[in-house]
C-alpha positions in Angstrom: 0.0 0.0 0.0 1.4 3.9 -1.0 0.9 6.2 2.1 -1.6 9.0 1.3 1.8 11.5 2.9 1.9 14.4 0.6 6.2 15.2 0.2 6.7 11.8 1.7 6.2 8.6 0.4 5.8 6.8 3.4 7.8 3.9 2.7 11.2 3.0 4.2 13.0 -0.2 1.8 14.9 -2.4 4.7 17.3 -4.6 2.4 19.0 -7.5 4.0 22.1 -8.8 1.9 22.6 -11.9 4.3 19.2 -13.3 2.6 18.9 -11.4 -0.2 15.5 -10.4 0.9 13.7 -7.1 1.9 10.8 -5.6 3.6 8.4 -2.5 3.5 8.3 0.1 6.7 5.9 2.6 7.1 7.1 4.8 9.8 4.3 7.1 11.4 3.6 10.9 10.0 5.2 11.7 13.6 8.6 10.5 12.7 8.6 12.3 9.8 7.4 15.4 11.0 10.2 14.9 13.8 13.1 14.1 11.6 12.2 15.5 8.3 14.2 12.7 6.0 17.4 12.8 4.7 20.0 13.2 7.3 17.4 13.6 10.2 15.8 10.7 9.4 18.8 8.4 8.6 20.3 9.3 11.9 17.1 8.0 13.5 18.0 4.8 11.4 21.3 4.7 12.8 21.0 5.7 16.4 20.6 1.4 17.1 23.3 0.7 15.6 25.9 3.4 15.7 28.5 1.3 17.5 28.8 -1.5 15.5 32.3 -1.7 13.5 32.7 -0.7 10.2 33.0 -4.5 9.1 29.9 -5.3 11.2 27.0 -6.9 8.6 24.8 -5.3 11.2 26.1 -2.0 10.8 23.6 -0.2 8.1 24.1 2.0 4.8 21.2 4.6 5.0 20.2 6.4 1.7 17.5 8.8 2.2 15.5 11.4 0.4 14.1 14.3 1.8 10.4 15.7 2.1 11.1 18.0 -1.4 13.3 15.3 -3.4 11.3 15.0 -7.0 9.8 18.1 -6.5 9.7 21.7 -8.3 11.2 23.1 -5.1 14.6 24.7 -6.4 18.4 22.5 -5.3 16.3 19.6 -4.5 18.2 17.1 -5.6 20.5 16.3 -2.4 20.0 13.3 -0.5 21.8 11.8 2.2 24.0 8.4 2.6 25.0 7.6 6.1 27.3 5.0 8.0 29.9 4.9 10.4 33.2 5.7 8.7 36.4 3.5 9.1 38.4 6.7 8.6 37.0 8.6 11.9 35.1 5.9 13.7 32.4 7.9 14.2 29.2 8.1 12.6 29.1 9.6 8.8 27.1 11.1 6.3 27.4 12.5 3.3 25.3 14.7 1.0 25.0 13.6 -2.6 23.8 15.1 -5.5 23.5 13.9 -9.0 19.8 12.3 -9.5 19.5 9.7 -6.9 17.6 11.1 -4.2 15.2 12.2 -7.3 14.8 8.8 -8.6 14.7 7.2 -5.4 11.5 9.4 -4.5 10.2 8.8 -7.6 10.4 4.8 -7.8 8.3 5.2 -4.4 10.7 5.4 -1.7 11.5 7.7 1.4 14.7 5.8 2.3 17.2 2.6 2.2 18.1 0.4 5.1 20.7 -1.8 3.7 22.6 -4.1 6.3 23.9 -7.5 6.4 27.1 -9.1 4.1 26.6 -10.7 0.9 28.5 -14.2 0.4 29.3 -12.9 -3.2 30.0 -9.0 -4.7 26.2 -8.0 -6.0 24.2 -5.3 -6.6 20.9 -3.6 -6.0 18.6 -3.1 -9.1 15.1 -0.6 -7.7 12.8 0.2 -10.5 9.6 1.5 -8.7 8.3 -1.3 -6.9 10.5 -4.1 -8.2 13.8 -4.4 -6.1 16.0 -7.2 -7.2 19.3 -8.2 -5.0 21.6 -9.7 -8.3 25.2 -11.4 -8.2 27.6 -9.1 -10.6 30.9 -9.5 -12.3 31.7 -5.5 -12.2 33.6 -6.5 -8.6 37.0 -4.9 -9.3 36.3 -3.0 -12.8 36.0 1.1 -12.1 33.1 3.3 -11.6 33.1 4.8 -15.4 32.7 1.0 -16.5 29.8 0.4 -14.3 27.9 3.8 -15.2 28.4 2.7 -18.8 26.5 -0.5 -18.4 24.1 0.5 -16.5 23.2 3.7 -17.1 21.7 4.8 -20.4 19.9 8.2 -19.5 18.9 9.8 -16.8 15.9 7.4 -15.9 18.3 5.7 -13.9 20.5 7.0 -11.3 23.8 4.7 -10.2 25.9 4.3 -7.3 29.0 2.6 -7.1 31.9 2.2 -5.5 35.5 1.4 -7.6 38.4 -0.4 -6.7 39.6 1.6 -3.9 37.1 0.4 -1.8 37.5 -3.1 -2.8 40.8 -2.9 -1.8 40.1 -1.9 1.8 41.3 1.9 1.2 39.6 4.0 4.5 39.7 6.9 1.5 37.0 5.1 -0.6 34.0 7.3 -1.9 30.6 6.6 -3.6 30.8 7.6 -6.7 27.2 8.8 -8.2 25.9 9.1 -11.5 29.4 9.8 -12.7 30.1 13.2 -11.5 28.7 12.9 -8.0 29.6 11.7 -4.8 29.9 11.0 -1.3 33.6 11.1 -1.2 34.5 12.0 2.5 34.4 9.6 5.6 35.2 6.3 3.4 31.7 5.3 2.9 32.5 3.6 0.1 34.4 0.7 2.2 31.6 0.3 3.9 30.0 -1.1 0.8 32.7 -2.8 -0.2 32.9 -4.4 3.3 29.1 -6.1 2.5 29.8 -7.2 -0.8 27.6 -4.2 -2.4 29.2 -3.1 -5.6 26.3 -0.9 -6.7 22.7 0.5 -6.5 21.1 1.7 -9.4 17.1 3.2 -9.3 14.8 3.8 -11.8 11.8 5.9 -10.8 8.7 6.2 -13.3 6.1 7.8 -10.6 5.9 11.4 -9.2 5.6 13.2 -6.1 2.3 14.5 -4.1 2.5 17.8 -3.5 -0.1 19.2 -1.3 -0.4 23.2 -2.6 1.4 23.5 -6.2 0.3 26.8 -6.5 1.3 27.7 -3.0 4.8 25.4 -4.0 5.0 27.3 -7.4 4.9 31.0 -5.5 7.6 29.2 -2.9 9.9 28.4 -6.0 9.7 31.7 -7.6 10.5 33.5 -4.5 13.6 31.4 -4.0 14.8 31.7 -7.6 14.5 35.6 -7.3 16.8 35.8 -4.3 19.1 33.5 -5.7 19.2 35.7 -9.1 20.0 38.6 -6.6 23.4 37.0 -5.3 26.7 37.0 -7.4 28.1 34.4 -5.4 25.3 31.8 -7.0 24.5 33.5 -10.5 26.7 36.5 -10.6 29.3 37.1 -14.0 32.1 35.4 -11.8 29.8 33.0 -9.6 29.6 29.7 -9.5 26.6 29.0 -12.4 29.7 30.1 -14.6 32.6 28.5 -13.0 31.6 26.2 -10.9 33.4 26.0 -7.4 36.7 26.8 -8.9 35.4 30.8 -8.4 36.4 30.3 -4.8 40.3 29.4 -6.1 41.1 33.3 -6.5 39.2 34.4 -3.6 40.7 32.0 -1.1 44.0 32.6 -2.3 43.7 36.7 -1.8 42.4 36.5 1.3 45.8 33.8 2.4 43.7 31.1 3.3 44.6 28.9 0.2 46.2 25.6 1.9 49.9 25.2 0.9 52.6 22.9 1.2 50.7 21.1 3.5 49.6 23.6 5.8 52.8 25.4 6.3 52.4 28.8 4.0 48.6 30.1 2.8 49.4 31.4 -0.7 50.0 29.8 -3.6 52.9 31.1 -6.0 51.1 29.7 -9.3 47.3 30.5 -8.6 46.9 32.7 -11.2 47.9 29.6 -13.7 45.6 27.1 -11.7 42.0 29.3 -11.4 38.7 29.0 -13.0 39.9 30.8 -15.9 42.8 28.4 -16.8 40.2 25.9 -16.5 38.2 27.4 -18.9 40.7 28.6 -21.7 41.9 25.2 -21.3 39.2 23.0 -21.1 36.2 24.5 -22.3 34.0 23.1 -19.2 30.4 22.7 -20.1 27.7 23.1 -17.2 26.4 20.3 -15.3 24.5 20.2 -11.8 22.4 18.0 -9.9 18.4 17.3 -10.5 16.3 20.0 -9.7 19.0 22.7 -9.6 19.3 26.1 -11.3 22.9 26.8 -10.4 24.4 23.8 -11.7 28.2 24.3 -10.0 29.4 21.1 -11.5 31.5 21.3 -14.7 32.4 18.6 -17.4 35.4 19.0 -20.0 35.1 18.7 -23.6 36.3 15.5 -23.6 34.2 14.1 -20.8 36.5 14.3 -18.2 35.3 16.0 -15.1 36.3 19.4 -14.0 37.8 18.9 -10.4 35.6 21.1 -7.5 37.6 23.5 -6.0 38.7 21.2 -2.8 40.1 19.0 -5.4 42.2 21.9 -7.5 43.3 23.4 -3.9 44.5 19.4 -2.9 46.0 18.5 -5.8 48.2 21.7 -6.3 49.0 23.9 -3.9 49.0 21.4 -0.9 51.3 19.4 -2.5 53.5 21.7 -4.7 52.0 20.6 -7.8 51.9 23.4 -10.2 50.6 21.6 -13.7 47.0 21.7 -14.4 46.6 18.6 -16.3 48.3 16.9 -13.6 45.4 18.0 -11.2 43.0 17.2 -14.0 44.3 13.5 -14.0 44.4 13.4 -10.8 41.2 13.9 -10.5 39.6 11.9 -13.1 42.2 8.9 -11.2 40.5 9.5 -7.7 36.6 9.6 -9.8 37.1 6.4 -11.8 39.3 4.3 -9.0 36.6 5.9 -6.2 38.8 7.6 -4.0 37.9 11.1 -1.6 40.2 13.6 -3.6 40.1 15.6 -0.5 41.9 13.3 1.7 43.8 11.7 -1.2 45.3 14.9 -1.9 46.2 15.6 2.3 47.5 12.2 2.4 50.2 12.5 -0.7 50.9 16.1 1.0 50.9 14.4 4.3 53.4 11.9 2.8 55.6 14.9 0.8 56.7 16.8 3.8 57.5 13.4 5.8 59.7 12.2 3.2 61.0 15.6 1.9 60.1 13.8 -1.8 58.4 16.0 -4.3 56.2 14.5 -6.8 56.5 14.7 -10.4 53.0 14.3 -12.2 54.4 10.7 -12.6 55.1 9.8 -9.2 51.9 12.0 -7.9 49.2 9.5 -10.6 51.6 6.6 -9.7 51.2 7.5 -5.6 47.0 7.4 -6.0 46.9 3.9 -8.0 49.1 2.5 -5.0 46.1 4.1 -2.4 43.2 2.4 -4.9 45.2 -1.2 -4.6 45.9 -2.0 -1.5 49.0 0.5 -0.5 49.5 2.1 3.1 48.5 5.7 2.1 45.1 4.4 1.3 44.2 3.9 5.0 44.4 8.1 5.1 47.5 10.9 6.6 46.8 10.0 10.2 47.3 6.6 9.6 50.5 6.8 7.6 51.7 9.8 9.8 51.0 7.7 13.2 53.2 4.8 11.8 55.6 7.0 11.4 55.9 8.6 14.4 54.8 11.4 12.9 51.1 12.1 13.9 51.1 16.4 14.3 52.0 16.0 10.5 48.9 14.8 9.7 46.5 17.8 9.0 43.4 16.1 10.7 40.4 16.4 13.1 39.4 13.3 14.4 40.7 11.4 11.8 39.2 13.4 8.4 41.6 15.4 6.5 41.3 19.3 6.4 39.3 21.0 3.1 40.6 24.3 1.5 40.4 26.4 3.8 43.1 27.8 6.5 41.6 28.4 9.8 44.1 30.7 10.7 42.3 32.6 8.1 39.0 32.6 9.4 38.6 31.8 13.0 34.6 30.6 12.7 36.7 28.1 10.6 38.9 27.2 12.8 36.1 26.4 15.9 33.7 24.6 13.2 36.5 22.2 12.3 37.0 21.4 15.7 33.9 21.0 17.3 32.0 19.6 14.5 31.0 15.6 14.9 32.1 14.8 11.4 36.0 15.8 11.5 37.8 18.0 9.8 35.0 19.6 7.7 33.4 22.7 6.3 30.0 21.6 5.5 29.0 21.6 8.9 28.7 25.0 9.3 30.3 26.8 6.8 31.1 30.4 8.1 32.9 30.4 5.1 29.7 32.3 3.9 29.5 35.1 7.0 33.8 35.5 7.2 34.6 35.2 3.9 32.0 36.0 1.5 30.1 38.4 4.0 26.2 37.1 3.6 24.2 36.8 5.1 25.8 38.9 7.5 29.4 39.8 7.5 31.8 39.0 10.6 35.4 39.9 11.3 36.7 36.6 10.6 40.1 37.6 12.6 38.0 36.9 16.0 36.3 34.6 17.8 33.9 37.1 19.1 30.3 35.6 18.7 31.8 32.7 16.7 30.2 30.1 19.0 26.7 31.0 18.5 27.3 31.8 15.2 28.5 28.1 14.6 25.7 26.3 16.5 23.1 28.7 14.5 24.5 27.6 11.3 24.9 24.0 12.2 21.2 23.4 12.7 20.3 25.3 9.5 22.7 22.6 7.6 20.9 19.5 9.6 17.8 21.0 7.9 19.0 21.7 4.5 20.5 18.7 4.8 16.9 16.7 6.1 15.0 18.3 3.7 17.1 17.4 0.7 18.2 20.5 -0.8 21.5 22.9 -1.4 23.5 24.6 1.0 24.9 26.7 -1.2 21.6 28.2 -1.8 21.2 29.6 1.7 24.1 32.2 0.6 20.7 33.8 -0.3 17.2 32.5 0.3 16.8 31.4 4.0 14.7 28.4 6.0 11.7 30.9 6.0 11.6 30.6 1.8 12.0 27.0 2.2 9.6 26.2 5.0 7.1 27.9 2.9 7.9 25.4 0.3 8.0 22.9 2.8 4.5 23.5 4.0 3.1 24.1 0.8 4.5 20.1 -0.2 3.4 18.4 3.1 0.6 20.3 4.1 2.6 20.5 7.6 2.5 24.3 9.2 6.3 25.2 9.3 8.1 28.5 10.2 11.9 29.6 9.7 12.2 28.8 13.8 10.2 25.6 13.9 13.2 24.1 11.6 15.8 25.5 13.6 14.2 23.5 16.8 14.0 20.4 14.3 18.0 21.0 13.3 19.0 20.9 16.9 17.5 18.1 17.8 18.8 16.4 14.5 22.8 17.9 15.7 22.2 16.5 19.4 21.3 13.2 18.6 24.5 13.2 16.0 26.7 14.4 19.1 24.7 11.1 21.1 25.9 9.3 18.8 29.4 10.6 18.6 29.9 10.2 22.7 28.6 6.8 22.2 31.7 5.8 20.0 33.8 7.2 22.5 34.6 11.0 21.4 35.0 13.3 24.1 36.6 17.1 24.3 40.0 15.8 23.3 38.6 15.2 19.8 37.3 18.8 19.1 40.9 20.0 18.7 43.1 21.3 15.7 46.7 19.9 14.4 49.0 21.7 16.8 50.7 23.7 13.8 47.8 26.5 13.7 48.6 27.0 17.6 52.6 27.6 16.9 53.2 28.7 13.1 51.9 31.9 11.0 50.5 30.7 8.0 51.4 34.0 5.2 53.4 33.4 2.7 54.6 35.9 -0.2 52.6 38.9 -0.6 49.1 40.0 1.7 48.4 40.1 4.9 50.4 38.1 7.9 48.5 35.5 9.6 49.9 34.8 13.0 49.1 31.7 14.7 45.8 30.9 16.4 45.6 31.9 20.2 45.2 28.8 22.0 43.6 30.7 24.7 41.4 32.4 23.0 40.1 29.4 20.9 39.8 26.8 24.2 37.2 29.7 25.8 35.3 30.0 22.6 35.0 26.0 22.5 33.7 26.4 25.6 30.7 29.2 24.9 30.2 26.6 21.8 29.6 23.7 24.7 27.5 25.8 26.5 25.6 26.8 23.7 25.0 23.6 22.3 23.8 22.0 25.6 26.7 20.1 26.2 28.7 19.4 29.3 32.4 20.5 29.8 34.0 17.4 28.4 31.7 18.2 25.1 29.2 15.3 26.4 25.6 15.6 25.6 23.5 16.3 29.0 20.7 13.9 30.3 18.5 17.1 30.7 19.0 18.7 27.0 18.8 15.6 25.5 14.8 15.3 27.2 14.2 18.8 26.6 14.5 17.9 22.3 13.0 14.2 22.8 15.8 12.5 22.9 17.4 9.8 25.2 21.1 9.3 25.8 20.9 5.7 25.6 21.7 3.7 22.4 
């Protein structure tokens, strides 16, 4: 039976490889109304079993859609795919584009549940109602050569994981309808660890909305605040160059990552930017389903156009100053499925250990050895830890750094820290208030209201992240555009403040979780080299080092903020307050 849910289908697809078998939840209109979907909803999935071990058939892979996935609503595209990450040990999502949170709505479903460990490498084949658990012979052939088979149009959306996760690589991504993934956290081991070498969907059906006209008027008020913002749709915005327009920017204000940490400028920026890319390559758009702003971009000859983590990671972290290396590099870490992100930290990781520099040989060479089976596929900590070397590793809790010195922005620096997921931006990302100044500019030399700022934002993201959709987006519409849409898809009253209440709780059972695996206030630190080295280099402004101090007090506000207890451990009394029980 289809639930009579408007936004929701209503449905929750548990598949069990042990058996090969599956069965149909319907989880009440309270849950939803609780969680949302996406990320909310998949950590409700998860909270049972967020201690298991990454190898652990019982552990689960949760792929959920959110309440405006296969809508008109604009960015709503995103879904979320959720485990526990071999890389961090913690519990892990990621937010995917591409177009399989779309086609998963569409073929009927709110969500996966996939647990147990097939006794040979198969895949999952959804096409509306018809879900068929196959053997495969793609095990150990690359992502591009699965898409190709089985993936003729966009009717179908396919995941897959390459032969970086087969080969037990704590680095491995998802790789998603080509040009999409969820690379960080090592997800993709997870998959290989239960024998799962792909999921492709097919979705024929559409979407109840409960208002289209009231949807229709939520849409056009997001697309016209969106068409306001240069950042999004501006002449040197993203909708033109994709996220590579951040490669200037960061570099001006002497945040760009270089040399593994140790300087913030890059000498050869000006030969590694979006426009290079674009006299070079002649990048044609491509985005996600649903979306406007479409940030991806594909080559002329197919190959895809790295994001601007990837350019920042494969040059100026590790001295690398040819573009078609970086290209190569990236296409390597796509097809092989490997997180570019901490690929890149690692070989940087790796460079100023062995004082080696790489050639572009040596560098393509270095990520085929992390995709088969070699050491610096288990990540930097890893590698830096066995050799007796850890500070070298540029790390929180295990997850390489993105592009983006904290010493630069300070919001930066507390949001790496304190965030459940590691070292990561996503979180949060004051990037948006410190460095590009909306929705409302902060000096980003000061922790000075950092702490609220950070838990304000990190509840927004939960949502955004819940109900399927864009961050980047909220650079200029807000929750209040989208509850509106919200409302007008579910039927459910919704305000701007009711989601923040619905992030928090989403963030506090994450942190449960997190202090369930054992993390505890000695996680939520930074590598030891932004406390005792200035990061300028070349021209611009100096960048002293961060004041230990003065970051350790606004941790604290951030803790008190948040609800949490000194040690950074979720409180008994909070926890009741949002519904929520401290026990697994």
């Amino acid at each position: 039976m289809r639930s009579s849910l408007s936004g929701w289908t209503g449905k929750v697809l548990h598949l069990d490889l042990n058996t090969w078998q599956s069965v149909i939840q319907y989880p009440a209109q309270t849950l939803y109304e609780r969680c949302l979907g996406g990320r909310g909803l998949a950590g409700y999935f998860m909270r049972s079993a967020c201690t298991c071990e990454p190898d652990h058939p019982d552990l689960p892979i949760l792929i959920f859609t959110g309440p405006l996935s296969g809508t008109m609503t604009p960015t709503s595209g995103r879904g979320t795919i959720m485990s526990r990450s071999p890389l961090t040990g913690g519990v892990f999502d990621c937010s995917v584009g591409g177009n399989l949170a779309t086609r998963l709505k569409q073929a009927g479903w709110d969500g996966l549940v996939i647990t147990g460990k097939s006794d040979i490498p198969c895949g999952i084949e959804i096409r509306d109602d018809t879900v068929l658990i196959r053997d495969t012979e793609f095990w150990g052939e690359s992502c591009d050569h699965v898409c190709s088979h089985l993936q003729h149009d966009t009717s179908t959306s396919v995941a897959v994981i390459g032969p970086a996760a087969e080969n037990g690589a704590r680095i491995a991504s998802v790789l998603v309808d080509r040009f999409h993934s969820a690379g960080r956290g090592g997800l993709g081991a997870i998959w290989a660890a239960k024998n799962l070498k792909y999921l492709s969907v097919t979705g024929t059906g559409t979407v109840s909305v409960h208002d289209t006209q009231a949807l229709q008027t939520a849409c056009d008020n997001i697309i016209r605040l969106t068409a306001a913002s240069p950042f999004l749709l501006g002449k040197h915005g993203i909708a033109n160059h994709g996220t590579a327009a951040l490669y200037d920017l960061i570099d001006a204000r002497c945040m760009m990552p270089t040399d593994n940490f140790r300087a913030t400028r890059s000498p050869h920026a000006q030969d590694l930017n979006a426009a290079a890319y674009h006299r070079l390559y002649a990048p044609q758009a491509h985005g996600c389903a649903g979306c406007h702003i479409r940030c991806k971009r594909v080559a002329k000859d197919g190959r895809a156009i790295p994001d601007f983590e990837a350019m920042s990671h494969f040059t100026a972290l590790l001295g690398n100053e040819d573009i078609e290396t970086c290209m190569q590099a990236n296409e390597l870490c796509r097809t092989l499925g490997l997180d570019p992100l901490s690929a890149g930290s690692t070989l940087a990781c790796f460079r100023e250990i062995s004082q080696e520099n790489f050639t572009p040989r040596t560098l393509l060479t270095a990520l085929h050895d992390m995709a088969h089976g070699g050491p610096l596929g288990l990540g930097s900590l890893d590698f830096a830890e066995s050799c007796g070397k850890a500070t070298i590793s540029m790390t929180v809790k295990g997850l390489e750094l993105p592009a983006y010195d904290p010493r630069g922005a300070y919001g930066i620096a507390l949001a790496y820290a304190i965030n459940t997921r590691g070292g990561c931006h996503q979180r949060a990302y004051p990037v948006s208030h410190e460095i590009l100044r909306k929705p409302v500019a902060t000096d980003r030399f000061s922790f000075s209201g950092k702490a609220r700022m950070i838990k304000i934002a990190e509840d927004q993201n939960a949502v955004i992240d819940s109900l399927g959709v864009c961050r980047f987006t909220f650079v200029a519409a807000g929750l209040e555009e989208y509850a509106a849409a919200y409302t007008a898809v579910t039927g459910v009253p919704m305000t701007g403040s009711g989601f923040g209440e619905i992030g928090e709780r989403v963030l506090y059972n994450e942190r449960i979780m997190h202090t369930l695996n054992g993390f505890d206030v000695c996680d939520d630190d930074l590598p030891p080299r932004f406390f005792t080295t200035p990061g300028a280099s070349g021209s611009g402004i100096p960048l002293p080092p961060l004041d230990r101090q003065d970051f350790l007090e606004a941790r604290r506000k951030y803790y008190f903020i948040r609800g949490l207890d000194d040690h950074g451990k979720p409180t008994q009394m909070k926890a009741r307050t949002l519904g929520l029980e401290l026990k697994q």
